[in-house]
C-alpha positions in Angstrom: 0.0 0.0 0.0 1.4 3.3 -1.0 1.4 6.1 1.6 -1.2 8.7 0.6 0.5 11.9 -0.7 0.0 14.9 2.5 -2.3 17.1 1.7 -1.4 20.2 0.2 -0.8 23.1 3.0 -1.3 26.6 2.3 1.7 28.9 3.8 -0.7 31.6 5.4 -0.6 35.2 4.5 1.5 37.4 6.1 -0.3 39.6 8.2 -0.1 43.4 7.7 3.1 45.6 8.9 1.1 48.3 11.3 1.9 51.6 11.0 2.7 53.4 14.1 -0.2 55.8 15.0 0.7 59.2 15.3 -0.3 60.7 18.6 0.7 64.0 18.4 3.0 65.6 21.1 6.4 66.3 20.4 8.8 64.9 17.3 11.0 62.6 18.3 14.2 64.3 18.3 13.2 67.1 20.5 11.6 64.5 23.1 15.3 63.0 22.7 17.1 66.3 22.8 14.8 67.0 26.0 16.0 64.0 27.8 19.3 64.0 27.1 19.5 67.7 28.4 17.6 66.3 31.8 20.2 63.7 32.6 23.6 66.3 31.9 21.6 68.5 34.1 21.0 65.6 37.0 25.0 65.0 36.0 26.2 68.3 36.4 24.2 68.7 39.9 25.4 65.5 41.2 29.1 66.5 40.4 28.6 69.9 42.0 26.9 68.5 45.4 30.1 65.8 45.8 32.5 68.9 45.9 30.9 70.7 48.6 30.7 68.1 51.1 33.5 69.1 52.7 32.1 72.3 54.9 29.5 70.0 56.4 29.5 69.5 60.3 28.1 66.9 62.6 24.4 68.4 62.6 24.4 68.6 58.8 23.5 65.2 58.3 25.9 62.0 57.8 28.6 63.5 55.7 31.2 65.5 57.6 33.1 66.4 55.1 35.8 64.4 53.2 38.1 64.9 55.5 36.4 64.1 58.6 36.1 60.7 58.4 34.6 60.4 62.3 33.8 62.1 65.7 34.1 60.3 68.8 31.7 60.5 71.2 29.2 61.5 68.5 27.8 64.6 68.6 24.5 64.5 71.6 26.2 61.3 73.0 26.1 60.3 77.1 29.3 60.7 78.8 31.4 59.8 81.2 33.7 62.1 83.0 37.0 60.8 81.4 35.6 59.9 78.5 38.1 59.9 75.6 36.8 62.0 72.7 38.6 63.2 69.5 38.3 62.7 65.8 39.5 60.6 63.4 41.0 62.3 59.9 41.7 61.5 56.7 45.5 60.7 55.7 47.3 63.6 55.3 45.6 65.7 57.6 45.8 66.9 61.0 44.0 68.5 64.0 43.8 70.1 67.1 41.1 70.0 70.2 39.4 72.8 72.1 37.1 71.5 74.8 34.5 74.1 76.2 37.4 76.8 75.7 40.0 75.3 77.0 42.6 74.4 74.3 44.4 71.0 74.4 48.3 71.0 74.3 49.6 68.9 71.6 52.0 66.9 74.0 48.6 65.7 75.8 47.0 64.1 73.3 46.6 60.5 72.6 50.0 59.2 70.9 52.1 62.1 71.4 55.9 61.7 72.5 57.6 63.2 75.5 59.7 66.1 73.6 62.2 65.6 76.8 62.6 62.1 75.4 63.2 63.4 71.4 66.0 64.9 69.5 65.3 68.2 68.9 66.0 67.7 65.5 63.3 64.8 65.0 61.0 66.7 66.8 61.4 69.9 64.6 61.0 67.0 61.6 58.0 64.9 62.3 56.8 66.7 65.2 54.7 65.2 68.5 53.0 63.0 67.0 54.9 61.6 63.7 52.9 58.1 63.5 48.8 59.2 64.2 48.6 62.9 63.1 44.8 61.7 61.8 44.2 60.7 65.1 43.3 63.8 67.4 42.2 62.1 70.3 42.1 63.8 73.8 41.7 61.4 77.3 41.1 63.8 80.4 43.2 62.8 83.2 45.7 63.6 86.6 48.3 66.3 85.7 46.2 67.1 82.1 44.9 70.4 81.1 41.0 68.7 81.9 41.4 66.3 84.6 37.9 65.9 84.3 34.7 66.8 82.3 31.7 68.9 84.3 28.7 67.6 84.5 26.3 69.1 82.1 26.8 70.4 78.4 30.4 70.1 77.1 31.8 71.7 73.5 34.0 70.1 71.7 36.0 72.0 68.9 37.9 70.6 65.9 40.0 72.7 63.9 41.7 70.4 61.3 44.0 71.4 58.4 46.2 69.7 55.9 49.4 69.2 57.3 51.8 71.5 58.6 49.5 74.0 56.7 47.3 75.1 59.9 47.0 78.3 58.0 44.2 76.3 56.5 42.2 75.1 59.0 38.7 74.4 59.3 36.3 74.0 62.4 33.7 71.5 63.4 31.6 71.6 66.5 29.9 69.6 68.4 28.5 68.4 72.2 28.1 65.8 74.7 26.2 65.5 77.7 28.3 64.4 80.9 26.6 63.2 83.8 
């Protein structure tokens, strides 16, 4: 028995190409020209907002600029009376404390060498503190310009500069509340 031959199948008509509808509204190229303006604009703002970051201070929000990388206690924190409070800084930077007026010697802050114990010559080279100058970290204490916080309110004042450029310097300001 022969197989039967397949019946003959019709390819089917292609179906029509649509034409797109005009709407109305704007030709394309200015809708185009319109958005591409739009995102150099977002560009250009975005650019402009990452260079001023750097006046910011503690009650401005999380940024404290770019070279303030942290304050320690933060700023509204509980306290202790010898609690040990400072900033940390961005390489290349350094910093001094002023704590409700009273100015911190250099030789009392956290990592600074005895200049009794340096050559005068190192010490007119690298300074106090040669190793953590982006440390500025102040621990009150016997024989210290603060033995003690008082109880209430305290300001702490951070005027940092790039360094051996304190020419430059620029403050940030913040408080704590010891009990």
């Amino acid at each position: 028995m022969a197989d039967p031959a397949p019946p003959d199948v019709a390819e089917p008509e292609a179906a029509p190409v649509a034409e797109p509808v005009d709407i109305g509204g704007w030709p394309t190229w200015l809708r185009r020209s319109v958005i591409a303006v739009a995102l150099i604009g977002a560009f250009a703002v975005a650019a402009w907002a990452a260079t001023k970051t750097d006046d910011a201070s503690p009650g401005d929000g999380p940024g404290l600029g770019a070279a303030v990388i942290d304050l320690f206690p933060d700023d509204g924190a509980q306290a202790l009376r010898q609690t040990r409070i400072g900033a940390d800084l961005a390489p290349g930077y350094d910093g001094r404390l002023t704590i409700d007026g009273v100015a911190v010697p250099e030789e009392q802050m956290e990592g600074a060498r005895d200049p009794a114990d340096v050559d005068p010559e190192d010490l007119a080279e690298n300074g106090l503190r040669p190793n953590n100058r982006n440390r500025v970290y102040f621990q009150p204490g016997p024989g210290k310009v603060i033995e003690e916080f008082d109880s209430g309110l305290v300001t702490i004042e951070l005027s940092y500069f790039k360094e051996r450029q304190p020419d430059t310097a620029r403050t940030v300001r913040w408080q704590i509340r010891v009990d």
